[in-house]
C-alpha positions as CSV (number, residue, x, y, z in Angstrom):
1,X,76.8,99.3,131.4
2,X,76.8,99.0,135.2
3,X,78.2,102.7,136.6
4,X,81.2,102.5,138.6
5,X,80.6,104.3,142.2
6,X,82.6,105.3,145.0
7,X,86.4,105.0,143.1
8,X,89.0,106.6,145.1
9,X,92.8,107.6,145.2
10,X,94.7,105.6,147.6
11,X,94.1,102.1,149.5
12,X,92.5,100.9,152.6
13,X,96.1,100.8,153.8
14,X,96.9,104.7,153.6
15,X,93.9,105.1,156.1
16,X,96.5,103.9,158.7
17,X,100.4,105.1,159.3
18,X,101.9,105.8,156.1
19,X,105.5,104.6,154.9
20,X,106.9,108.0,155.7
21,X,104.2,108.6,158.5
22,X,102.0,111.0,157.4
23,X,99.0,109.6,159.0
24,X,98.0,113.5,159.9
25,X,98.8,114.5,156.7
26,X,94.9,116.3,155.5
27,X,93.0,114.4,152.9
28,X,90.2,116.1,151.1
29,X,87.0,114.0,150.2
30,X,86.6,110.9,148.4
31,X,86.4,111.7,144.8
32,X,83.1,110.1,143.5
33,X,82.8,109.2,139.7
34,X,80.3,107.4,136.9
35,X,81.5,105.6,134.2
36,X,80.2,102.9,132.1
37,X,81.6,99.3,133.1
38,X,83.8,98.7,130.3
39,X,85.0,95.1,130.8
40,X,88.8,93.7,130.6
41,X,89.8,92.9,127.3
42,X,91.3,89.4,127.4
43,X,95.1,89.4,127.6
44,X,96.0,86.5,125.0
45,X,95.5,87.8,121.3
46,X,96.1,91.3,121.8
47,X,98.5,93.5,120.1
48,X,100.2,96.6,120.0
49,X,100.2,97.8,116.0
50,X,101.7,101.3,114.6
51,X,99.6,101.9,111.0
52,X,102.0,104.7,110.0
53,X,101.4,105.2,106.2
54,X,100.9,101.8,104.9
55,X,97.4,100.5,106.1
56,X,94.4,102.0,107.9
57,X,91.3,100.8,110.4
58,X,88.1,101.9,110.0
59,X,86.9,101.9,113.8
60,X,83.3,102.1,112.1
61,X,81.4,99.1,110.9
62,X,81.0,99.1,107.3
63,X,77.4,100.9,105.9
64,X,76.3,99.8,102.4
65,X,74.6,102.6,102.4
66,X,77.4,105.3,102.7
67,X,79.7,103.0,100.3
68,X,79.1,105.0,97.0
69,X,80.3,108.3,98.3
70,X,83.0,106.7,100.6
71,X,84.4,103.9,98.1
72,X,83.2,104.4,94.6
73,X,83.4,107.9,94.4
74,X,86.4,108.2,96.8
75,X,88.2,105.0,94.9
76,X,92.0,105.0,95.6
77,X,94.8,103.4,97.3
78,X,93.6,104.5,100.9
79,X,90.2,102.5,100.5
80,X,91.7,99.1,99.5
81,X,94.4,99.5,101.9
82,X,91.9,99.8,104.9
83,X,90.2,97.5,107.1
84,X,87.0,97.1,107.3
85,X,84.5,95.1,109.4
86,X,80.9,94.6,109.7
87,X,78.3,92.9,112.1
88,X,76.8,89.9,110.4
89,X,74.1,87.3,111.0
90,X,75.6,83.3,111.3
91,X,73.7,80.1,109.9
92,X,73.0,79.9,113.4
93,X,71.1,83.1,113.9
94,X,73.7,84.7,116.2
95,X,75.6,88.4,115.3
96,X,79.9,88.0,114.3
97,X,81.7,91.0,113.4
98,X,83.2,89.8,109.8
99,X,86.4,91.9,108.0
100,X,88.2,91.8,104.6
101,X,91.3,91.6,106.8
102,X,92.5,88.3,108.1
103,X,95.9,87.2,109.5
104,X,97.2,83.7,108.2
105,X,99.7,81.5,109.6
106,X,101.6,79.5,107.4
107,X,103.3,76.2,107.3
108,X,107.1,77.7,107.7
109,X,105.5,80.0,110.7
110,X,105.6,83.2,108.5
111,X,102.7,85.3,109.8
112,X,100.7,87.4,106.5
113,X,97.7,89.5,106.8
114,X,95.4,88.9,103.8
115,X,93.4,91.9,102.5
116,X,91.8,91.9,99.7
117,X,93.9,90.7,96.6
118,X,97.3,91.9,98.5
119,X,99.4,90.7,101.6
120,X,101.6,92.3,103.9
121,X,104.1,90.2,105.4
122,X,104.1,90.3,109.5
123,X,106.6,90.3,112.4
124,X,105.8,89.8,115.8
125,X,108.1,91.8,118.2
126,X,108.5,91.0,122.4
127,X,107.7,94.4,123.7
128,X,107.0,92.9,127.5
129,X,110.0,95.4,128.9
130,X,108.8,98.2,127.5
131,X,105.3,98.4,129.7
132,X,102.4,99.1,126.8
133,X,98.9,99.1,128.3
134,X,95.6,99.4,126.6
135,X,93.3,102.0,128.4
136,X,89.4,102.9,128.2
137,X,88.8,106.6,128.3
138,X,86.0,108.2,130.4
139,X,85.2,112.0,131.1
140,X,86.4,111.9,134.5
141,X,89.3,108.9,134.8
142,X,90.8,106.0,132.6
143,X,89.7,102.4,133.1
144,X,93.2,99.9,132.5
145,X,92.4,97.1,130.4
146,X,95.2,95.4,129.7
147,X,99.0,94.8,128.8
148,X,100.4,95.0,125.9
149,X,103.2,92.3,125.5
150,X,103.7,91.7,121.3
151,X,103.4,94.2,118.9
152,X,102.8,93.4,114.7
153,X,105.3,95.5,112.2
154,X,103.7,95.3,108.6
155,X,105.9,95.0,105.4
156,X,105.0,94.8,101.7
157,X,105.0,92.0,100.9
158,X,105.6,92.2,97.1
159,X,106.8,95.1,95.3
160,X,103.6,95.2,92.8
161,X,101.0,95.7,95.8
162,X,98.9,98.7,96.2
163,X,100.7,98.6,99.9
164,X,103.7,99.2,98.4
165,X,102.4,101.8,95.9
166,X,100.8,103.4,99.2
167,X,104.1,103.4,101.1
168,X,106.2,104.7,98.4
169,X,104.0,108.1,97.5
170,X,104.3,108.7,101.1
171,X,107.9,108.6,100.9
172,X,107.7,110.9,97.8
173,X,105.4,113.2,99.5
174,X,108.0,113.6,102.4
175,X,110.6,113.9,99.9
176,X,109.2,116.9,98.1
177,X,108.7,118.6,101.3
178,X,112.2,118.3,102.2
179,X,113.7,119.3,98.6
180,X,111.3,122.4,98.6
181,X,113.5,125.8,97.3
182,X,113.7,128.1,100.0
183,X,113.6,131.9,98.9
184,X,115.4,134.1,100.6
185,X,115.3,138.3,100.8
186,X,118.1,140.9,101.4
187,X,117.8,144.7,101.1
188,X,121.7,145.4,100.3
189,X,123.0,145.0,97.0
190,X,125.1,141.8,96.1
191,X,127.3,143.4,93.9
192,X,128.6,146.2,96.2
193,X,129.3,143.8,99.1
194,X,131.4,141.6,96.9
195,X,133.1,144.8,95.8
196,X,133.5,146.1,99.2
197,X,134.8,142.6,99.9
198,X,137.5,142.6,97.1
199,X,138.0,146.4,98.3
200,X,139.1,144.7,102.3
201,X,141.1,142.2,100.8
202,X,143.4,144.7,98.6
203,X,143.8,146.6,101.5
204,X,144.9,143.7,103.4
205,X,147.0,142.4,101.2
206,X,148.7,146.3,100.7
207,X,149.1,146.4,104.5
């Protein structure tokens, strides 16, 4: 894209009297960059989502020809509970980027994201107070994009689905790493400190 020149700290207004009048205060050199033009991401239809444990995103388009050693031979939970997308030729002749994801919105106003033979169940939540942005990275500074004003919580949405399968190995997992038998080592002997114990206590109990 279009390089962005000349970007700078500051305003056109701190080049006069500042707010605590510092106008002499020394300024070093404008701070010239280049960066690809990434342009805004429109507002309306974004959200903020935390995957946790229960679905993955693949950020790379799909590739028929890396799918045998990524899907077949890796075949598991983790592969049919990700997202996947690919760029695809229309009727028309123009390029869409089509997924085995897609969110439905039902008659009762229930929200569902659709994914294969499974569901997970969706609720939006009003994060506008909590200031979320969504930022492009570049080497030398970060380009805003947009805010962030609704974020998605996924749920299983039947206890049979490989989501919930997913979900509840992970809580398994965590739960043999908290149960794990901690060994402990001592050099004195157990049974002479209990007798030098008992020992104490006699002479306590004489005194």
């Amino acid at each position: 894209g279009e390089p962005v020149r000349g970007a700078r700290a500051g305003s056109e207004s701190d080049e006069g009297e500042g707010l605590n009048g510092d106008a002499d205060r020394p300024r070093g050199p404008p701070l010239l960059v280049e960066a690809p033009l990434c342009l805004p991401l429109p507002g309306e239809g974004l959200r903020l989502v935390r995957l946790a444990n229960l679905l993955s995103i693949d950020p790379r388009p799909f590739d028929p020809d890396t799918y045998g050693e990524e899907g077949e031979a890796g075949s598991s939970a983790a592969w049919e509970t990700t997202v996947h997308w690919r760029w695809a030729s229309t009727p028309q002749g123009t390029i869409q980027r089509q997924s085995n994801a897609r969110f439905v919105r039902w008659s009762d106003g229930s929200l569902q994201l659709l994914l294969g033979a499974d569901a997970l169940d969706v609720r939006e939540i009003d994060i506008a107070g909590e200031h979320s942005f969504v930022f492009a990275r570049h080497q030398a500074l970060i380009q805003g994009q947009s805010a962030l004003d609704r974020k998605l919580v996924f749920h299983p949405a039947s206890l049979r689905s490989r989501f919930h399968r997913r979900l509840a190995a992970a809580l398994d997992g965590q739960g043999m790493r908290s149960t794990k038998v901690r060994a402990t080592t001592t050099l004195a002997d157990p049974a002479k400190l209990k007798r030098e114990r008992e020992l104490l206590e006699e002479q306590r109990i004489r005194d």
